[in-house]
N, C-alpha and C positions, 0 to 999 in steps of 0.2 A: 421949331421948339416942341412941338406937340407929339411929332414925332421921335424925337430923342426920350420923352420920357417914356414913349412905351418900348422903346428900347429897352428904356434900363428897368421898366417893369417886368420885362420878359426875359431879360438876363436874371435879374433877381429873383421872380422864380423857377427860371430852369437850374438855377444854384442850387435855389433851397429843395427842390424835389431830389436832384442830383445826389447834393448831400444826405436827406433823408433818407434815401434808397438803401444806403450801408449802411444806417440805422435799424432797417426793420429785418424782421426777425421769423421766419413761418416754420412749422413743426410741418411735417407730414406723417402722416401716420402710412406706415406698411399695409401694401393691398393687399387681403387675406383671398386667397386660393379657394374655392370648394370645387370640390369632383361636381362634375353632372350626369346623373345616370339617364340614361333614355332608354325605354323599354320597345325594343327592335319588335317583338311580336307583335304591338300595335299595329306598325306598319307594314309588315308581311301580312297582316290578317286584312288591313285594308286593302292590297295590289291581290290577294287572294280574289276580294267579294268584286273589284271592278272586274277582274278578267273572267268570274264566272257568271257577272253580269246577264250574261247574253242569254244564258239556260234559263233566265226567270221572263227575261220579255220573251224567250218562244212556248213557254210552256210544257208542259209534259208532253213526252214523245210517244206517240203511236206505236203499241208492238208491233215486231217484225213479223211482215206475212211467211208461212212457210210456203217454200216452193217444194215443185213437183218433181223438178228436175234432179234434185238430190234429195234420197230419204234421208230418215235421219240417222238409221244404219245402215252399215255395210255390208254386204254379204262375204266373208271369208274367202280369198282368193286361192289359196291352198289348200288341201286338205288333211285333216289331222292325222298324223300318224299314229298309228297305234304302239 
């Protein structure tokens, strides 16, 4: 007996939800679009600073010794015609 009534309490409201369900009524509103702009030089300026990185932990570079073996000019292999 006890179980029969929740039977029909469960019938009764899977009715009334049932039927309420076609009663109700929801509005949506239209999802508005915005562009997004993102500014690309940011991130080029940052893959810039990681990949030159490496100049600042060595530090400034030592000028280049001159060597002996080449001056720094050349003596003319031809001679100039007049």
């Amino acid at each position: 007996m006890n179980n029969e009534r929740y039977m029909r309490y469960t019938l009764i409201l899977a009715l009334a939800f049932a039927s309420a369900g076609g009663c109700l009524r929801m509005k949506v509103d239209p999802i508005e679009v915005k562009p997004i702009t993102l500014n690309v030089n940011l991130k080029i300026d940052r893959e810039l600073d990681e990949f030159f990185a490496f100049e600042q932990e060595l530090g400034p570079l030592p000028p280049p010794e001159p060597t002996s073996a080449s001056p720094a000019t050349s003596p003319a292999t031809q001679p100039v015609q007049p």
